[in-house]
N, C-alpha and C positions, 0 to 999 in steps of 0.2 A: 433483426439480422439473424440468420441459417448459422446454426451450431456447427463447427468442425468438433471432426472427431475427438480432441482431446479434450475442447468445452463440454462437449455433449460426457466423457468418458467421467470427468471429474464430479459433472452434477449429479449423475447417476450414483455413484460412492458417496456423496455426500446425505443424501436421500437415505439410500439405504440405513447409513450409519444411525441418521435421527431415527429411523424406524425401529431398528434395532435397541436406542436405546430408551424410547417411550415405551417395547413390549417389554425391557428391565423394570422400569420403573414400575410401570401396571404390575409385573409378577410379584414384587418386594412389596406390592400397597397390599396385593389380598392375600399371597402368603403368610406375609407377616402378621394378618387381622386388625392391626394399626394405621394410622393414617402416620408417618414420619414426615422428613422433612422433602419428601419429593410425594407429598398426598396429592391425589387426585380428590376433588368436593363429588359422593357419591358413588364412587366407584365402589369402594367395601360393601356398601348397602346391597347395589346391584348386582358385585359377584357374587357374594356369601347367598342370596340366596338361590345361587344354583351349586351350592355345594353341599355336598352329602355329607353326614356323618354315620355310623353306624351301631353306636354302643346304646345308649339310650333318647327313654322319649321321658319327658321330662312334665308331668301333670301338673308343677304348680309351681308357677315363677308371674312376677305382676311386672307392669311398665308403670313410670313414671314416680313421685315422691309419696309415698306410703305413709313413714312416718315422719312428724319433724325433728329436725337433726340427721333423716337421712339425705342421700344423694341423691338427686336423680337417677334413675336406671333409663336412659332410652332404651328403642327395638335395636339400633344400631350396636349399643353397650351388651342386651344382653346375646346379642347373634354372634359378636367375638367371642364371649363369653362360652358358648353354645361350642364356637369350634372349638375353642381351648379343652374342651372337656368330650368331647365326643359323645356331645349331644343333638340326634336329629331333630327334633320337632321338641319343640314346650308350649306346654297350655297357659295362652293368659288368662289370668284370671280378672275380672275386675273385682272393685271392693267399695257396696253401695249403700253401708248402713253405718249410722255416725258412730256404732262402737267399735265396728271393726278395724276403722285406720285414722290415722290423724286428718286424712286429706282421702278423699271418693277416688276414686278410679271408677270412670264410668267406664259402658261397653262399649261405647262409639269408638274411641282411641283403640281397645282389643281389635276392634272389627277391622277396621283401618291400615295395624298394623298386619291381619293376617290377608287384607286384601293383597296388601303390595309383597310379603315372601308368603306366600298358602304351601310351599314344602316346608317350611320349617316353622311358624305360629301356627296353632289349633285355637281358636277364641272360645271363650264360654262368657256367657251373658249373666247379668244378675238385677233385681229390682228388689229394693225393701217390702217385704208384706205388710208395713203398713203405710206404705206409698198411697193414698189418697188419687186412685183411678175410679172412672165412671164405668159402671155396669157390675160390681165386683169380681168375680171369679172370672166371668165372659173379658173383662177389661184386664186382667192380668194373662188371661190366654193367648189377646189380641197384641198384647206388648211381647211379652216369651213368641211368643210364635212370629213374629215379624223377625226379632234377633235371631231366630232359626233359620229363616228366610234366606237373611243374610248371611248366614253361615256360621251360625253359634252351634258349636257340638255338644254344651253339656251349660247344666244352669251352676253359679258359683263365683268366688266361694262364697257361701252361704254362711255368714256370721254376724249374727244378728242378736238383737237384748229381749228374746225370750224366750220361755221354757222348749225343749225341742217339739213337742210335739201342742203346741198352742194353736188354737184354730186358725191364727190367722197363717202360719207355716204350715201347716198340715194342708190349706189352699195351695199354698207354691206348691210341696209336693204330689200335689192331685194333677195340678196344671203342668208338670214335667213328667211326670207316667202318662200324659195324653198322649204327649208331646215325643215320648221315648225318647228322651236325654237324660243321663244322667246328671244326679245333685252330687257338687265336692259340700262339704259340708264342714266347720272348725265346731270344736265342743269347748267349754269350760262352762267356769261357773258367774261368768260375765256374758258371754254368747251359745248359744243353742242348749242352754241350761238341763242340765239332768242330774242324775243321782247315784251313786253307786252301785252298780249292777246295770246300770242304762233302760231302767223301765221303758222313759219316754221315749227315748228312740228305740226301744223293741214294739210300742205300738205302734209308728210309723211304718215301724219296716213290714211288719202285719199289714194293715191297712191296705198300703201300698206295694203290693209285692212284684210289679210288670217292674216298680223303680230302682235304677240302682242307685243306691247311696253310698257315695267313696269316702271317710271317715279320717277327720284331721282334725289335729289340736289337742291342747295336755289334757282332757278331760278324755276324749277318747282314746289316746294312747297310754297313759295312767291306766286304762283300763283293761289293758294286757293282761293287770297280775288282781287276783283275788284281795278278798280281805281290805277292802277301800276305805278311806275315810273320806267324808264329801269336801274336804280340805284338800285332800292329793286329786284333785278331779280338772285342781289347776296349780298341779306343782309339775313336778320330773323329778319323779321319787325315782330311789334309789337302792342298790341293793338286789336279790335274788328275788327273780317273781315267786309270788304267792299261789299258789292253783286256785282255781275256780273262775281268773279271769271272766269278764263279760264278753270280750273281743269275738275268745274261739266259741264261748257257749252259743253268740246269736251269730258266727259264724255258721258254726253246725247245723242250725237250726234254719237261717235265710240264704238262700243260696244269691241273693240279691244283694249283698255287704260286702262292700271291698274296704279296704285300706289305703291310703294315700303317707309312703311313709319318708315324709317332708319334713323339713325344720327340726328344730332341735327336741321337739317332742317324740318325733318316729325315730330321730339315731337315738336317743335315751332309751327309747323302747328295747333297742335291739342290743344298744352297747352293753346296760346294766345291768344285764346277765348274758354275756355272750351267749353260752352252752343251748340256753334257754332262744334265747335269740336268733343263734342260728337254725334250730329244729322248729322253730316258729316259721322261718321264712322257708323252710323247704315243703312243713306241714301244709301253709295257706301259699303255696305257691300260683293255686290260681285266681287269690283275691288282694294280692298283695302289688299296689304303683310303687313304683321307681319313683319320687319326686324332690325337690330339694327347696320351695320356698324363696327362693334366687330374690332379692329386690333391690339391691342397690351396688354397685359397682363395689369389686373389695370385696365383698361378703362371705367370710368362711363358711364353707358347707363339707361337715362331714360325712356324708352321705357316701361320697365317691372309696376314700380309703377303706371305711370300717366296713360298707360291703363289699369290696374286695378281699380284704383280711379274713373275710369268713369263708374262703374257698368254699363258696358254693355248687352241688353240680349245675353242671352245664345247662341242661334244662332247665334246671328250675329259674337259672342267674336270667336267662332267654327273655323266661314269661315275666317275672317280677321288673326287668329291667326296659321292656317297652313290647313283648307281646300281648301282656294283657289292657294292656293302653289301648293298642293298634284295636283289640276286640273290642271293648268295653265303649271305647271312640267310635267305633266304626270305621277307622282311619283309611282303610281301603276301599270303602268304596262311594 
């Protein structure tokens, strides 16, 4: 039956009103970064990843359960998380070798997650070197180089139970200088093993000089300050750095050596002597990531405050906080 005008007047206002108030409900789900009591299944997913943040790029955050006793961290957990903090892009990391986590993070899931948001996950890939492939070195090419394929920007993290520069690692990093991606890499004295002053990985970084190696974990950030004992190589010693550090000497010396300054080893680094700390981040301002280690929902990270608190300049805050990412990644192009 033909609408009269006040049928026709009423359904129109009626209409509208619903329209009106499903574009409230949509704003409050991805303003808010939570799903409340008016969620939409999915929608946070798909807006967040057209939203921009601007402060930093974030090299080392992992998905899913890490350690046991932790949380799960989904893509979705840590993308709120991302905007809560005004962070554009974080690097997943996977994690492939039984000392490094309680439970693998392979690449597949990293890949996955940076298929469906690619402006805000960067993936990096990882295989155990002594992952049992056919052809050796050609068969670890053929594996790294497929994850590149798909879109793996850097190999990592690399935390593995042997000495750093042991033949069979010294292969992964022959096969990512092929490859020109960078290795994130964790030091102690349980994974990527070395020594005071960092012999083994100053032969690597010889060796391999096309490679960039970005530098995480208490072994390597311990190695800020001089005067070592191979005990603090997996502590967060404490107190005024010592001169001679390892860090600035094979800084100095390889222009191929960044820092990834993540987890509670790289803000030790910085907090335990401010003075020191802050003229360290201005000095290596072009080898020094923003990162925070991010894995499980909750997770204090002091990264955000204590680099602030160090009013650094402008420039410098720029490169360390996600331009040297942006290069070091390739992120633009």
């Amino acid at each position: 039956m033909p609408l009269n005008r006040r049928q026709f007047l009423k359904r129109s206002i009626r209409g509208l009103a619903a329209a009106g108030a499903a574009n409230v409900v949509a704003n409050e789900v991805v303003q808010s970064g939570r799903p409340g009591r008016f969620s939409i299944p999915g929608l946070y997913a798909a807006e967040t990843s057209r939203k921009k943040a601007s402060k930093y790029i974030d090299v080392h955050t992992h998905i899913g359960t890490t350690w046991n006793g932790n949380k799960e961290l989904t893509a979705d957990d840590l993308l709120r998380w991302m905007d809560e903090h005004d962070v554009e892009k974080s690097v997943l990391l996977p994690l492939t070798s039984p000392e490094s986590s309680s439970f693998l993070l392979l690449t597949e899931p990293a890949l996955a997650a940076a298929k469906a948001h690619p402006d805000r996950f960067t993936p990096f890939c990882s295989i155990d070197p002594r992952t049992s492939l056919r052809g050796g070195r050609k068969g670890f090419l053929d594996v790294i180089g497929k994850y590149v394929e798909q879109g793996a920007r850097g190999f990592g993290e690399h935390k593995v139970g042997l000495n750093f520069d042991d033949p069979l690692m010294m292969q992964i990093y022959d096969v990512c200088q092929e490859l020109q991606i960078p290795l994130l890499f964790h030091m102690d004295n349980l994974r990527g093993k070395d020594q005071p002053g960092l012999p083994r990985l100053e032969h690597a970084l010889a060796t391999f000089p096309k490679l960039n190696f970005l530098g995480h974990g208490p072994g390597w950030w311990a190695s800020i300050s001089g005067g070592l004992t191979q005990a603090e190589l997996m502590s967060y010693p404490k107190g005024k750095v010592r001169p001679g550090g390892a860090i600035d000497t094979l800084m100095e010396k390889y222009p191929n050596l960044y820092g990834d300054l993540s987890a509670g080893s790289g803000a030790n680094s910085i907090s335990r002597d401010r003075e020191f700390g802050r003229e360290f981040m201005i000095r290596r301002q072009d080898r020094l990531l923003f990162g925070t280690d991010y894995l499980q929902p909750g997770q204090a990270v002091p990264q955000f405050e204590l680099f602030d608190s160090l009013d650094l300049p402008a420039d410098a805050a720029a490169k360390v906080f996600r331009g040297n990412a942006e290069r070091v990644l390739k992120l633009n192009s």
